[in-house]
NUSELUM-977330 format. One record per atom (N, C-alpha, C): residue in one letter; x, y, z. Coordinates in steps of 0.2 Angstrom, whole numbers, plus 2048, in hexadecimal, padded with zeros to 3 digits. Layout:
! NUSELUM-977330
AXYZ
...
END
This chain:
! NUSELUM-977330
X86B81F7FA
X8688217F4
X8658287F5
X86682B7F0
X8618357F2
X85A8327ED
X8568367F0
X84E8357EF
X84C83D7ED
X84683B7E7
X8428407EB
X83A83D7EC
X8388427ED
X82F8427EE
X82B8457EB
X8268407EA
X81F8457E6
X8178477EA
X81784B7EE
X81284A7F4
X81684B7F9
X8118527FC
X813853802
X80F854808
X80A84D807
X80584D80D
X809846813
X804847819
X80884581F
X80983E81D
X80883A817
X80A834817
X812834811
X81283B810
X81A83A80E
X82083C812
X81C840817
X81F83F820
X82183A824
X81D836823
X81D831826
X82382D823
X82382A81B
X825827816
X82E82981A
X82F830817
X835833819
X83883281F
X834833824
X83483282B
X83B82A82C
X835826827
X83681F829
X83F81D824
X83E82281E
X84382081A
X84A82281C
X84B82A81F
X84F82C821
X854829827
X84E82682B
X84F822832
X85681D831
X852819829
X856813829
X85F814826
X86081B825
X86881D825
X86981B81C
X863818819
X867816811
X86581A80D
X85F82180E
X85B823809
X85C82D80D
X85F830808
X860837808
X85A83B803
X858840807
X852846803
X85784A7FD
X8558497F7
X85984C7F5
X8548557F2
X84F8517F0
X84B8577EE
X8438567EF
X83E8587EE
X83885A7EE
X83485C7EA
X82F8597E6
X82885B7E2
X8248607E6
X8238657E5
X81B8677E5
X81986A7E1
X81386D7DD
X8108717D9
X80F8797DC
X8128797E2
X81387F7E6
X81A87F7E7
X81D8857E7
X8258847E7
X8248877F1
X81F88B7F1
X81D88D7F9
X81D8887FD
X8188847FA
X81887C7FF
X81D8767FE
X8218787F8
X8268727F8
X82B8747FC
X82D87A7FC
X83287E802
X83387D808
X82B87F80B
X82B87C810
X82B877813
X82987380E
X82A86A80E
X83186A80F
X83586780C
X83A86980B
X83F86A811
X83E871814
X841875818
X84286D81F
X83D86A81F
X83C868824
X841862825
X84585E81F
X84885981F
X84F85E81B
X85186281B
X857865819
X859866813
X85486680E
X857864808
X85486B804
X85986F7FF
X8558767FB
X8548747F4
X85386E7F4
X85186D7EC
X84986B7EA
X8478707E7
X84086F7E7
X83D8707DF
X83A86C7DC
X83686B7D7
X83086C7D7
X82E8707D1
X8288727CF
X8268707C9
X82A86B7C6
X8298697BE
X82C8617BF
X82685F7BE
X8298577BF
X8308557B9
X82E8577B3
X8338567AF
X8388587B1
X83B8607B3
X8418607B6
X84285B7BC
X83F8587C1
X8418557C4
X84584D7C1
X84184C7BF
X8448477BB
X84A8457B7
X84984D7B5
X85184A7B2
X8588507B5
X85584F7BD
X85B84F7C1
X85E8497C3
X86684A7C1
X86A8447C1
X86D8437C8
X86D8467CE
X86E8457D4
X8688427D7
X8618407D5
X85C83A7D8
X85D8337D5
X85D82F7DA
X85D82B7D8
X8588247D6
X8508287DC
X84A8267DB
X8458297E0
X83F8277DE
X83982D7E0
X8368287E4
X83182E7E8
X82D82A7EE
X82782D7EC
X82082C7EA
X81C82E7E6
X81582D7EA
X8138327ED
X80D8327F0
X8088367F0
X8078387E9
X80183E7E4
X7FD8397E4
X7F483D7E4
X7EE83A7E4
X7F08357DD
X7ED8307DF
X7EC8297DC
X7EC82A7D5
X7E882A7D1
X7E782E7CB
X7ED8307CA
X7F38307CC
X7F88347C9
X7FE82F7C9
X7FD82A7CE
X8008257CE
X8048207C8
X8018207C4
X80381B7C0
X8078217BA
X8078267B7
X8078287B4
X80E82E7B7
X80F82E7BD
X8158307BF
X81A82D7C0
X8188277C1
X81A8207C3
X81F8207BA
X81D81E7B7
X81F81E7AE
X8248237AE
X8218297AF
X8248317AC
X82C82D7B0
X82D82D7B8
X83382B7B9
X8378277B8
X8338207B7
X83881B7B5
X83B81C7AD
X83881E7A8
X8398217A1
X83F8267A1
X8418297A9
X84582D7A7
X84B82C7AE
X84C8237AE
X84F8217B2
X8508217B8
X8498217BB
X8488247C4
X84781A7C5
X84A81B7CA
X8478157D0
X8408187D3
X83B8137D2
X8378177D6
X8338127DE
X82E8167E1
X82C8117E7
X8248167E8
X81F8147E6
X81A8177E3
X8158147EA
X81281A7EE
X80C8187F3
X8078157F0
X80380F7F6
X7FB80D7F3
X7F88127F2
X7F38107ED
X7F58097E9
X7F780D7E4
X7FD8097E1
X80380B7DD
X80080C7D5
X7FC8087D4
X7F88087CE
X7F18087D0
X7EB8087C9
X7E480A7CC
X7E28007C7
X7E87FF7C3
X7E37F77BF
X7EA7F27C1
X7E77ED7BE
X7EC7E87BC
X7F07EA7B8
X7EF7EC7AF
X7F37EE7AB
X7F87F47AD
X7F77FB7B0
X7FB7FF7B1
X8017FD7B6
X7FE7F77BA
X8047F57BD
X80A7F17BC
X8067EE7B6
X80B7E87B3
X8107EB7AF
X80C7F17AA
X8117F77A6
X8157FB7AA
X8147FD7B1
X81A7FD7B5
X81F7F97B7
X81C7F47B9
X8227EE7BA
X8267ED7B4
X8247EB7B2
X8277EC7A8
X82A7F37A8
X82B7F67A8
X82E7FB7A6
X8347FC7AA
X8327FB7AF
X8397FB7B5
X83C7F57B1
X83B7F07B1
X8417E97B1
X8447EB7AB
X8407ED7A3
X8437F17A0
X8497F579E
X84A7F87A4
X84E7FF7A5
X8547FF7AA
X8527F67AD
X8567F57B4
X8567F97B8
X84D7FB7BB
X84D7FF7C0
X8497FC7C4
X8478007CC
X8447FC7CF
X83D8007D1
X8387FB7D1
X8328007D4
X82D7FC7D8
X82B7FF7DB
X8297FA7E2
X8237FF7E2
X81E7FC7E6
X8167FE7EB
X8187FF7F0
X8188047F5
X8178067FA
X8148037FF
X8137FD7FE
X80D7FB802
X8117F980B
X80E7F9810
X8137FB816
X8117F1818
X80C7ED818
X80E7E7819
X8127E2818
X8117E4812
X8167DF80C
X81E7DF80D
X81F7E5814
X8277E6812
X8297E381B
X8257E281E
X8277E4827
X8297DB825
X82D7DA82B
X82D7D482F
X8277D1831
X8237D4833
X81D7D0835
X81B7CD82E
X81B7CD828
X8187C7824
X8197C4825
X8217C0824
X8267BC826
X8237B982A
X8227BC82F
X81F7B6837
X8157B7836
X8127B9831
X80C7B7833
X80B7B182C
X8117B1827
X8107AD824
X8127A6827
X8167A682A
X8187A1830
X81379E834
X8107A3836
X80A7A083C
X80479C838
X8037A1832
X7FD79D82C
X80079682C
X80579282D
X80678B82C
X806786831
X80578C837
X80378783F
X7FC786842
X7F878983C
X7F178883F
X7ED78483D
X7F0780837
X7EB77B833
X7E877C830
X7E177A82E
X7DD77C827
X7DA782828
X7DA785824
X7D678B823
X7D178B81F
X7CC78D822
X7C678E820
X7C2796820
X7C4799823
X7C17A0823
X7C77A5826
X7C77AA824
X7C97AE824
X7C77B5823
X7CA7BB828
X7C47BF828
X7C97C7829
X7C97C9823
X7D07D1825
X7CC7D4823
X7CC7D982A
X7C87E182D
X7CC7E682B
X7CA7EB827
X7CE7F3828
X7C77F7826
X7C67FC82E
X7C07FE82D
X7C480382E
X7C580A82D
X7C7811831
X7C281882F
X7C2819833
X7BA81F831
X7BF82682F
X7C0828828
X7C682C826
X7C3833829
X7C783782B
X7C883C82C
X7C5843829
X7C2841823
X7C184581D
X7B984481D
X7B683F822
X7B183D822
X7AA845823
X7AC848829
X7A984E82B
X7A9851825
X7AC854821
X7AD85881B
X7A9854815
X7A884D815
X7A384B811
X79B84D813
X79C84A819
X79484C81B
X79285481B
X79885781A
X79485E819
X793860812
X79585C80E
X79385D806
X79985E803
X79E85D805
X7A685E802
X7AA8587FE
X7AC8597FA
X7AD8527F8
X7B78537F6
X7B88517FD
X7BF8507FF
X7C484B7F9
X7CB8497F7
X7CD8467F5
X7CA83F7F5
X7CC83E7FC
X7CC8367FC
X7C38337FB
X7C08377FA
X7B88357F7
X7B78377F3
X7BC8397ED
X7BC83B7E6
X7BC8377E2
X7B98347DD
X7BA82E7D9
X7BE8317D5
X7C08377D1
X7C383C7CD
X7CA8377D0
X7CD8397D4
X7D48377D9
X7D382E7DA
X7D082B7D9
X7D18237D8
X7D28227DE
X7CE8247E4
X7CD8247EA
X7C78207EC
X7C681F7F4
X7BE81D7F9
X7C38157FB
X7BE8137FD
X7C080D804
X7C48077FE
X7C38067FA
X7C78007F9
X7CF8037F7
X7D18077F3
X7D580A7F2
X7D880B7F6
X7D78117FC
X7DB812801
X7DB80D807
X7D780A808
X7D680480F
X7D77FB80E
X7D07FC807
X7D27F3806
X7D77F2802
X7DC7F67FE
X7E17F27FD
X7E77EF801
X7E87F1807
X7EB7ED80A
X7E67E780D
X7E07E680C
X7DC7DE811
X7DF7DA809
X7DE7DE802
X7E17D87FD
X7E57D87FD
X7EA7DC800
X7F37DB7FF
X7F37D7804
X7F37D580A
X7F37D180E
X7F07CA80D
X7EA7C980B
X7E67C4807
X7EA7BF803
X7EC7C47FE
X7F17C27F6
X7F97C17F9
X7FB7C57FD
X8027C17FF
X8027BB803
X7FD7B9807
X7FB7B580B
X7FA7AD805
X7F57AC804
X7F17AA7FE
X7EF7AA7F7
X7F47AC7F6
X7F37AE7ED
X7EE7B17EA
X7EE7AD7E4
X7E97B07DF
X7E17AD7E2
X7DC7AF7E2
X7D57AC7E6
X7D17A97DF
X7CF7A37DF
X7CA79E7DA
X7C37A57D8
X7C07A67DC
X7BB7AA7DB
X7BA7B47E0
X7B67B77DF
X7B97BD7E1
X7B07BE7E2
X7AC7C07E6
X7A67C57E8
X7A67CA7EC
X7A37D07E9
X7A47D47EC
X79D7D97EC
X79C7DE7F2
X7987E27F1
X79A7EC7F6
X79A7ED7F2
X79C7F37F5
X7977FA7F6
X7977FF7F9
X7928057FA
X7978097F8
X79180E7F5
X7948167F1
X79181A7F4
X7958217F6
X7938267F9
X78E82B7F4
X78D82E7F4
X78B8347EF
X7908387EC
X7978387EC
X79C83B7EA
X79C8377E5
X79C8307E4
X79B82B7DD
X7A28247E1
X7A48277E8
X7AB8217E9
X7A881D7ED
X7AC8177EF
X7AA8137F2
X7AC8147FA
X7A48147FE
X7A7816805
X7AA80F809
X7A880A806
X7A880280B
X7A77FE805
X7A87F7809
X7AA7F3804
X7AB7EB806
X7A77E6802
X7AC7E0806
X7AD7DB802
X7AF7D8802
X7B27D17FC
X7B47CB7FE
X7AF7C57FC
X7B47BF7FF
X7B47BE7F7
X7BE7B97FA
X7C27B77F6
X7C37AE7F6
X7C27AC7F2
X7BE7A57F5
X7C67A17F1
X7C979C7F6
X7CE7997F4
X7CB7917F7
X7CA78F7F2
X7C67877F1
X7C37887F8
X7C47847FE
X7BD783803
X7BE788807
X7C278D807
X7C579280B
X7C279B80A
X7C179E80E
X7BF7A480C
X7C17A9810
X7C37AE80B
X7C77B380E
X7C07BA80E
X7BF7BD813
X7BA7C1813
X7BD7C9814
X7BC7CD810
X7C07D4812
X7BA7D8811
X7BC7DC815
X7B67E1818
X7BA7E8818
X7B97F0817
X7BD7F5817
X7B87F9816
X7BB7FF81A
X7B5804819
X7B880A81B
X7B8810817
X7BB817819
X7B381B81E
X7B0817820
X7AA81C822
X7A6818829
X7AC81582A
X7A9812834
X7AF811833
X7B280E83C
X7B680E83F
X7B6805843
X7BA801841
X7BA7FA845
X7BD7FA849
X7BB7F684D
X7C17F6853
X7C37EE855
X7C27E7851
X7C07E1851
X7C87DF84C
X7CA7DC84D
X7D07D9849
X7D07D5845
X7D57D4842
X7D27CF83A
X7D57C783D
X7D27C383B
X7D37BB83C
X7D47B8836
X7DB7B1839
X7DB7AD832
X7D87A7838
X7D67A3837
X7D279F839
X7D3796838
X7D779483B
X7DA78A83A
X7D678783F
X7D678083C
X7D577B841
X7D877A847
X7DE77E847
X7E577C84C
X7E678484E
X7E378684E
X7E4790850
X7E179384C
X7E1799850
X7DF7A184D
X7E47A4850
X7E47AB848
X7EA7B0847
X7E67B6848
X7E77BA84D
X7E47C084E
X7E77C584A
X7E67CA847
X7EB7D2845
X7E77D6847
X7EB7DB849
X7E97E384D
X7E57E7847
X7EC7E7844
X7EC7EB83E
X7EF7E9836
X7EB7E8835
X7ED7E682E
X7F17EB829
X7EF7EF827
X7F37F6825
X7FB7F4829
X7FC7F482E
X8037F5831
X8067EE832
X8047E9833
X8047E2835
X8077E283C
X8037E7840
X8057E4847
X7FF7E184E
X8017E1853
X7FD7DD859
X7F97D6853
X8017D4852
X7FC7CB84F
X7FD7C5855
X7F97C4858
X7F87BE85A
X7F87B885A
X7FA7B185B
X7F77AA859
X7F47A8860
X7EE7A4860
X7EB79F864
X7EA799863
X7EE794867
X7EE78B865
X7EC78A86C
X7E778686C
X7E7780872
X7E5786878
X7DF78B875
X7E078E87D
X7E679387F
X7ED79487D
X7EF79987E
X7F379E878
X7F27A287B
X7F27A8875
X7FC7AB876
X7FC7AD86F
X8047AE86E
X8037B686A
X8087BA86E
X8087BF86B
X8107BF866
X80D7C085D
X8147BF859
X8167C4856
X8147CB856
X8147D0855
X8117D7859
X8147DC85D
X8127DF860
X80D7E685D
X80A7E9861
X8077ED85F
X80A7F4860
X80F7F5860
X8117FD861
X81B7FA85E
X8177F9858
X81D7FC854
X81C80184F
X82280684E
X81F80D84C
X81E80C845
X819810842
X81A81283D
X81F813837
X82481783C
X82C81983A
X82F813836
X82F80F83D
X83180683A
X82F805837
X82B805837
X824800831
X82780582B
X824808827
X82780C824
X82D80E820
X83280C824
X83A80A822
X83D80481F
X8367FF822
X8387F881F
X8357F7816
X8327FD815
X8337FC80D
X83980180A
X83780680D
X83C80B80A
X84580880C
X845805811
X84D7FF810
X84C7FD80D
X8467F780A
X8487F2805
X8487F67FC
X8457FB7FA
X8467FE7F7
X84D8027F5
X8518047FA
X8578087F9
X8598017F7
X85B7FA7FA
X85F7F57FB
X8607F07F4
X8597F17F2
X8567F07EA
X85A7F57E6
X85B7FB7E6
X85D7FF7E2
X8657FE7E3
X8687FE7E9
X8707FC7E8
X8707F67E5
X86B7F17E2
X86D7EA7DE
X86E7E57E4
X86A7E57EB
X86A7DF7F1
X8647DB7ED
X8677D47EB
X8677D07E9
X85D7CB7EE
X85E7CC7F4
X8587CA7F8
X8527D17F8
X8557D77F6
X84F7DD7F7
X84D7DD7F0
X8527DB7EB
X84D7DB7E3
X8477D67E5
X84A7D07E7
X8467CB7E8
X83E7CC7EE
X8407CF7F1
X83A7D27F4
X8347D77F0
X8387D97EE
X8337E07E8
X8327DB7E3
X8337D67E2
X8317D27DC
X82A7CF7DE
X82D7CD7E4
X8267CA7E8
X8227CE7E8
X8217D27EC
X81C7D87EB
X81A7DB7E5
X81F7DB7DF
X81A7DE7DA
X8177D67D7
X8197D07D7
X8157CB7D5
X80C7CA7D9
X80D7CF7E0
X8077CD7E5
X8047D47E2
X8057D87E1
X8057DE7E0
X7FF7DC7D8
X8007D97D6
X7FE7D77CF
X7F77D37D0
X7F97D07D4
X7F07CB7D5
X7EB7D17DA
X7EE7D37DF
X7ED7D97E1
X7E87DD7DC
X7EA7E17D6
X7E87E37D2
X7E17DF7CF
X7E27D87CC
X7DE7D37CA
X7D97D47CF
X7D87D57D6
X7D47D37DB
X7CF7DA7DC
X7D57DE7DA
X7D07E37DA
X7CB7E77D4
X7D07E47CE
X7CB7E77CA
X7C47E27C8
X7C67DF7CD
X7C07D97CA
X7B97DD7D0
X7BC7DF7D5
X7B97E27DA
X7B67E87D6
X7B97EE7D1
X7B77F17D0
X7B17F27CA
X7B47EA7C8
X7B07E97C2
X7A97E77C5
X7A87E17CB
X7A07E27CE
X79F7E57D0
X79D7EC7D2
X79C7F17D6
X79D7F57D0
X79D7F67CA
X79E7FB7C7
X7A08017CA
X7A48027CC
X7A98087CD
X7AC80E7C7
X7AB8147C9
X7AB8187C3
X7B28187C1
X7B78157C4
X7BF8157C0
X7C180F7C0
END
C-alpha cells in the first residue's frame, strides 16, 4: 500500500524506517508546512511528492493511508479531515487527547470501511501475546507495578525558562501523554477496564504535567503506574503472583521480559530487539488490515476496543488532577 506522512520528526524516521522494512508499505508522499523541510524529508526515502496543503493531500487518489505524527493537539482533528476524505489512517500516541474524540474516530472509520489504528508500539509486537501467556502462570495477582520513567531530552531547555513542545499544555503534551500512556496501554490490554482509578500528578510551571502516578484497582488487585518525563528509572516494572514474578525492561517497547518460578528466572523476551522491528509490527498489521486480512482487522479491533478504556482511564486521570486540557 502507498502512504503518506504528517510529521517529520525522528519518530516518523523511525515509523518509516520500520514500515518500509516490512516490504508491504511504499512512501508515496509527505506533509510539511515547509516545502524546504518536507523536501528534504523526503529526499531521504525517494519519493518527490510533497505537500504543503493538507487538503490537497488528501484528495490525492494514488495514497492509500496516512501516518500521522503532528503535535497531539492535532491528532484528532487530522485524524477526521482524512478519513472524511477516504484515507486509511494509523495516527501516533496518543491518537486522541478524550474518550469521545476517539470513539468519533472509530466510528467514523467502520462508517466508511476504513481502517484506523493507534500507533501504539506494544499493542502490536509478539511480546503481548507471550506476556499475556505468562500473566496465566503466576497465579493470583495482587500487586502489580509498570514503571516508565525517562528524563526527556527537552528537560535542560525547560530549566532555562523555555517552554519546549512536549511541556506545552497548548500541544496536549507532559508525562502522561507522552510516557504514561503506554503503563495504561499495557495495564488495559493486560486487565481491562479497572473497578476504581487514583491518581496524583505534579505540574511544572509551564502548566503540564511533569510526573504522575495512579493505582488502578481491579477488586483485591492493584495495578500501580508511575511515569515521569523529568527523572530517569532504571528499576523495571513487575506483575507480581503467588506462583511468580513477570519482570519488563521496557514497557514502551515490551522487551527484556522475564518470568521467575520456584527460584529460577526465564528469559521470554529479549532485550535487544530493534526498534525497526518493533515498529514494523504495527505498521504490517495496519497494511494487512487495509488489504482486508481478516486476523489484522481483528487486531486493530482489539486495540481500538483497549484504546477506548485507555481514554476512560485517562480522562478520569485528568479529571483528578485538574489538568488544563
Amino acid at each position: 500500500m502507498k502512504i503518506a506522512t504528517v510529521g517529520s520528526s525522528w519518530i516518523t524516521e523511525k515509523f518509516l524506517s520500520g514500515a518500509l522494512g516490512t516490504g508491504k508499505i511504499e512512501l508515496e508522499a509527505v506533509y510539511s508546512r515547509s516545502e524546504e523541510k518536507g523536501r528534504a524529508f523526503a529526499q531521504k526515502y525517494g519519493t518527490e511528492k510533497i505537500y504543503t496543503s493538507l487538503e490537497e493531500m488528501a484528495n490525492d487518489g494514488a495514497i492509500d493511508g496516512v501516518y500521522i505524527a503532528s503535535p497531539n493537539r492535532l491528532h484528532f482533528e487530522q485524524s477526521m479531515h482524512f478519513l472524511t476524505h477516504g484515507k486509511n489512517v494509523i495516527c501516533e500516541k496518543p491518537a486522541t487527547t478524550t474518550e469521545s474524540e476517539m470513539r468519533e474516530v472509530i466510528k467514523t472509520a467502520k462508517n466508511r470501511n476504513l481502517i484506523y489504528t493507534e500507533a501504539i508500539m506494544p499493542m502490536y509486537v509478539p511480546a503481548f501475546s507471550t506476556l499475556k501467556s505468562a500473566v496465566d502462570e503466576i497465579g493470583k495477582i495482587r500487586t502489580c507495578n509498570i514503571v516508565y520513567c525517562q528524563l526527556s531530552s527537552k528537560y535542560p531547555a525547560l530549566l532555562r525558562g523555555e517552554n519546549p513542545n512536549i511541556f506545552n499544555p497548548e500541544m496536549h503534551t507532559g508525562a502522561l501523554a507522552d510516557i504514561g500512556v503506554y503503563n495504561v496501554f499495557v495495564a488495559a490490554g493486560l486487565f481491562g477496564e479497572p473497578n476504581k482509578i487514583t491518581s496524583k500528578c505534579t505540574f511544572l510551571d509551564t502548566g503540564a504535567d511533569g510526573q504522575g502516578t495512579a493505582i488502578l484497582t481491579y477488586g483485591d488487585m492493584s495495578v500501580n503506574l508511575i511515569f515521569s518525563k523529568v527523572g530517569q528509572s532504571y528499576s523495571p516494572s513487575e506483575i507480581i503472583g503467588d506462583e511468580g514474578t513477570i519482570s519488563i525492561g521496557s514497557v514502551s517497547l515490551l522487551t527484556g521480559i522475564d518470568l521467575t518460578q520456584n527460584g529460577e528466572r526465564k528469559n521470554l523476551v529479549p532485550e535487544n530487539i530493534s526498534r525497526d522491528e518493533i515498529m514494523g509490527a504495527e505498521a504490517s498489521a495496519f497494511a494487512d488490515a487495509v488489504n482486508g486480512c481478516a486476523d489484522a482487522i481483528g487486531k486493530i479491533d482489539r486495540v481500538n476496543e483497549t484504546a477506548l478504556i485507555v481514554r476512560r482511564i485517562c480522562d478520569e486521570i485528568r479529571r483528578q488532577n485538574s489538568f488544563p486540557f
